[in-house]
C-alpha positions as CSV (number, residue, x, y, z in Angstrom):
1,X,86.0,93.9,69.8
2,X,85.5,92.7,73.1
3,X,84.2,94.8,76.2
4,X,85.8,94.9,79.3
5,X,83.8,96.1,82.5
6,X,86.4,98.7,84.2
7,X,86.3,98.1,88.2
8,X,86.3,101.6,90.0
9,X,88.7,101.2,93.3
10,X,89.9,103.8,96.0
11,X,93.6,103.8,95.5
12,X,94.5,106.7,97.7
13,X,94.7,106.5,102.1
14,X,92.2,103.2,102.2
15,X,93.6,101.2,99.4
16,X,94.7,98.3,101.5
17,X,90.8,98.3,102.7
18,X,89.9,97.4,98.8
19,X,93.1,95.2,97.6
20,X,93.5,92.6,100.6
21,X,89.9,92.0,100.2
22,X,90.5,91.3,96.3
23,X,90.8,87.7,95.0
24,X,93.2,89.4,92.7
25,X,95.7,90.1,95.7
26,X,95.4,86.3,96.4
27,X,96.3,85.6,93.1
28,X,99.2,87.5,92.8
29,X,101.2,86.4,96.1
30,X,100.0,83.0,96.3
31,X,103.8,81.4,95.6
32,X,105.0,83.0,98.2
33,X,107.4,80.5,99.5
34,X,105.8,78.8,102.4
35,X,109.5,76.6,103.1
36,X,111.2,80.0,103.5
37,X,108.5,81.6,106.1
38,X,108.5,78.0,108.4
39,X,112.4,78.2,108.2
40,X,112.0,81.9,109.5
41,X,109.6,81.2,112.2
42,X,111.8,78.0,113.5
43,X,115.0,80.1,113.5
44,X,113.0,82.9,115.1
45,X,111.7,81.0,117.9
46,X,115.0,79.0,118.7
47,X,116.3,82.8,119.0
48,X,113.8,83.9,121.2
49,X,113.2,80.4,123.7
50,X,109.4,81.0,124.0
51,X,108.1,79.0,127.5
52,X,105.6,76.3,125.9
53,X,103.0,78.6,127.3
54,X,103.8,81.5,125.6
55,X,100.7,83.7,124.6
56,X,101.8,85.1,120.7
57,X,99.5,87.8,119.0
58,X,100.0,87.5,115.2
59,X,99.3,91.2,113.9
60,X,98.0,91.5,109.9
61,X,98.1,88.1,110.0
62,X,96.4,87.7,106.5
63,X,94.3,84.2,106.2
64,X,96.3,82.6,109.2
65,X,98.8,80.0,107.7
66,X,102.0,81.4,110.1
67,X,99.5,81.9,113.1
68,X,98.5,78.4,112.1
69,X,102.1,77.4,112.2
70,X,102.8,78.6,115.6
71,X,99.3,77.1,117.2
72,X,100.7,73.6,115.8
73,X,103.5,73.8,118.2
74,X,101.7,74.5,121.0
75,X,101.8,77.7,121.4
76,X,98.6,80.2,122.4
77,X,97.8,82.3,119.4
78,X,95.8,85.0,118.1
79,X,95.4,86.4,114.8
80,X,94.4,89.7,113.8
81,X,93.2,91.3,110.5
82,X,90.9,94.3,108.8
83,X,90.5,92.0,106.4
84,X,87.3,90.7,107.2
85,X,87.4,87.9,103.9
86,X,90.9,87.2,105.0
87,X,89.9,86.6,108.9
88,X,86.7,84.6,108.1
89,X,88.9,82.1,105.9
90,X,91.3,82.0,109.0
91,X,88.7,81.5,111.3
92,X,87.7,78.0,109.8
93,X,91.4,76.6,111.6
94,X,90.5,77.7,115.0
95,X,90.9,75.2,117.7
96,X,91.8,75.7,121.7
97,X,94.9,77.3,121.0
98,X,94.0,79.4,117.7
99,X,91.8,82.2,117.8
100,X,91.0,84.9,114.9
101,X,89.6,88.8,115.0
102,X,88.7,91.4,112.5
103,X,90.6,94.2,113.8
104,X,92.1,97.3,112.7
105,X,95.7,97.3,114.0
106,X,95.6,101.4,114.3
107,X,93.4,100.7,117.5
108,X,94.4,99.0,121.0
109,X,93.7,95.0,121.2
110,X,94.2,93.3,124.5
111,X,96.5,95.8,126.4
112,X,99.2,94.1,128.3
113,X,98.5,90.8,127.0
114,X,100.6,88.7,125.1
115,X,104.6,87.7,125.8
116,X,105.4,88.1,122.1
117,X,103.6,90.0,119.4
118,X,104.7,89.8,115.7
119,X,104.3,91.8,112.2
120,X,105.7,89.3,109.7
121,X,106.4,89.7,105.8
122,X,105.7,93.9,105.8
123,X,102.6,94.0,107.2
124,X,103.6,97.5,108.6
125,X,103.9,101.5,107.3
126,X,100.5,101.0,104.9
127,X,98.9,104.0,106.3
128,X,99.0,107.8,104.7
129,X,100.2,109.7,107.9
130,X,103.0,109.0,110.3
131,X,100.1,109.5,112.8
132,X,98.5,106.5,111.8
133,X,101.8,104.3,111.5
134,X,102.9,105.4,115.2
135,X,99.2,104.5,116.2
136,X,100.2,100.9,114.5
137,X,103.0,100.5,116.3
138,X,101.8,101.8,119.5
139,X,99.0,99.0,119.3
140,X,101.4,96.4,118.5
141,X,103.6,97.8,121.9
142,X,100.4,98.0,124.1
143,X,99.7,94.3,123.4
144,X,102.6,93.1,124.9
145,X,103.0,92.3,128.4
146,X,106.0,94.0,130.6
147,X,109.1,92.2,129.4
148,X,107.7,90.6,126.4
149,X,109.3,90.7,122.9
150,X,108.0,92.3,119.6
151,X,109.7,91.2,116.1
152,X,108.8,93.8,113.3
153,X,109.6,91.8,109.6
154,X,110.3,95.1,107.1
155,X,111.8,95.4,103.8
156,X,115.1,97.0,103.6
157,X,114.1,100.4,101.7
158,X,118.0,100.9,100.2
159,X,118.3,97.3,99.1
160,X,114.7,97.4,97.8
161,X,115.4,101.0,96.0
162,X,118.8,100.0,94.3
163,X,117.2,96.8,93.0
164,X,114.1,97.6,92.1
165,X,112.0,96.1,88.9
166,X,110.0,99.2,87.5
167,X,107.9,96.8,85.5
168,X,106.9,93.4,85.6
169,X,103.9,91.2,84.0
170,X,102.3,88.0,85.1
171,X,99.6,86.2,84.3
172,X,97.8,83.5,86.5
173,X,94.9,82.0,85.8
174,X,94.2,83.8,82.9
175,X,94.6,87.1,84.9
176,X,96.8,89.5,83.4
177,X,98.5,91.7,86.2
178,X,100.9,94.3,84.7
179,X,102.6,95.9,87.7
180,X,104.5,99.2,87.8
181,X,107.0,100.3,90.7
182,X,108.3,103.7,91.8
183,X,109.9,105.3,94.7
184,X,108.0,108.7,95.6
185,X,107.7,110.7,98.6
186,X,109.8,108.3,100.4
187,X,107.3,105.6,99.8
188,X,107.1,102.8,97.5
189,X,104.2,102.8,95.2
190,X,103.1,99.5,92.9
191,X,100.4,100.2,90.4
192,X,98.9,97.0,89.4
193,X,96.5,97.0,86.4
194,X,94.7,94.0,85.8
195,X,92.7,92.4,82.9
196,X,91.0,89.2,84.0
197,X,90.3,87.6,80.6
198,X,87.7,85.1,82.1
199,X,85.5,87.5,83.6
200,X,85.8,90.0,81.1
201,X,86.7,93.1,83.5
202,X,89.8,95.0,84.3
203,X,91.2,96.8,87.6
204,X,93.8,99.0,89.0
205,X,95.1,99.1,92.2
206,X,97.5,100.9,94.0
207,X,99.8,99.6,96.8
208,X,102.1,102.3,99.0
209,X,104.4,101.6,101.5
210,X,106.2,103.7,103.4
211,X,110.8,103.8,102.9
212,X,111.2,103.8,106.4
213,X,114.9,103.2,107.3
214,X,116.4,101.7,110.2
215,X,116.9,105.2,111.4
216,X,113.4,105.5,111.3
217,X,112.4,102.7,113.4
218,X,114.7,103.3,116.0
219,X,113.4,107.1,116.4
220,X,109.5,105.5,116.0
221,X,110.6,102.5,118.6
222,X,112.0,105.2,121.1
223,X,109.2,107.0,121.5
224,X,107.4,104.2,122.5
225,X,109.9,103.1,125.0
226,X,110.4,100.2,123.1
227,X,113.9,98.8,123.7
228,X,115.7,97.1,120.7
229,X,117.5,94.3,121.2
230,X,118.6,92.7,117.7
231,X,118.0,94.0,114.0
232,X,118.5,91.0,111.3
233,X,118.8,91.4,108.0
234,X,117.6,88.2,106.4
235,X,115.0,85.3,107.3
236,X,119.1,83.3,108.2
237,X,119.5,85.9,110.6
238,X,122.4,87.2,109.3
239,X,124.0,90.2,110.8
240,X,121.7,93.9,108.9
241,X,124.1,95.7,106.7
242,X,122.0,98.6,105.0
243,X,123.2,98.1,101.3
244,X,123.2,94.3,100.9
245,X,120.5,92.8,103.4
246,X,117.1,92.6,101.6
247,X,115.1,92.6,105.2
248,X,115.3,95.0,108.1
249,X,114.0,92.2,111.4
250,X,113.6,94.1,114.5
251,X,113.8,92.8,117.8
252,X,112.7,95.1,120.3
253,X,111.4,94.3,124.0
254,X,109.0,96.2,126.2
255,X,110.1,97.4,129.7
């Protein structure tokens, strides 16, 4: 019989801390469909007219590839991330107009900065209290510069609810990943248990996400004194409709 070294991880109010520092989350979502997030981006800035020397602040911005995208059109960008394995692999595409930071997006960066900040691909509502999440989004608000824009990327939490896969399995690389979904406490939990075959160890992991709603967002965005200006609900910018549009894209601008 073989033996299989169990990995002990912190699944409860830091688990983002543990799994987007995992090679095992860069397993899982590395198809994500690169096409489909460059069609977004090009739709979103022929929507929003950027001046070519637009100063962009890409929050949670993983190992870089959409700040990446934006730098290549000549844009000023920066990129922040707590993961510090994700940010150092970033770091190796800096040039003039690329720049990357560990940094936990619960605490200020560059007040009054940037003419656009972004939060692509749910990148938002990981923490355990609403404290934390309005902290978030208060950062993401301070950044911006009087008059500048902020696009927020969510998931639709009805659409996701009424069509979501309790369990799934896939294996990659000889990695098994058996994943588990439930809606609890108005958040959406994913339990992924792994069994890595090569290196003879397993894992567990817990990812949670709050269900916020559009209703949500628009009380959260109000008490910033963020204005909203456009809500999307698809990377074609089609118009939101709360039971068929899988995204929830908020535009919202800062007085």
């Amino acid at each position: 019989m073989e033996v299989y070294k169990e990995i002990e991880v912190e699944v409860q109010k830091q688990w983002f801390k543990d799994w987007f520092n995992s090679p095992y989350y860069h397993l899982l979502y590395n198809n994500r469909d690169s096409k489909e997030a460059a069609s977004f981006i090009d739709l979103l800035l022929a929507y929003l007219h950027p001046t070519a020397d637009a100063t962009m602040l890409d929050v949670a911005c993983g190992r870089g590839r959409h700040s990446k995208y934006l730098a290549d059109k000549g844009y000023t960008v920066t990129g922040i991330d707590l993961s510090i394995q994700s940010i150092n692999i970033a770091k190796k595409m800096e040039n003039e107009h690329l720049s990357f930071f560990q940094h936990d997006m619960r605490l200020p960066f560059r007040v009054n900065y940037f003419d656009f900040v972004f939060n692509f691909f749910t990148s938002f509502g990981y923490f355990d209290t609403q404290r934390e999440n309005e902290n978030a989004l208060r950062t993401l608000k301070n950044a911006l510069k009087p008059g500048g824009t902020l696009v927020l990327d969510y998931l639709n939490s009805s659409y996701v609810a009424a069509h979501l896969v309790t369990e799934e399995s896939k294996e990659k690389e000889n990695v098994l990943f058996d994943i588990q979904r439930e809606v609890t406490d108005h958040k959406f939990l994913k339990q992924i248990d792994i069994l890595d075959q090569s290196r003879k160890q397993r894992a567990c992991f817990t990812e949670s996400v709050n269900a916020y709603t559009r209703e949500d967002f628009e009380e959260m965005f109000a008490h910033q004194g963020l204005e909203i200006t456009q809500i999307f609900g698809d990377y074609q910018f089609n118009n939101y409709d709360e039971q068929a549009s899988p995204r929830l894209i908020i535009i919202a601008t800062k007085p």
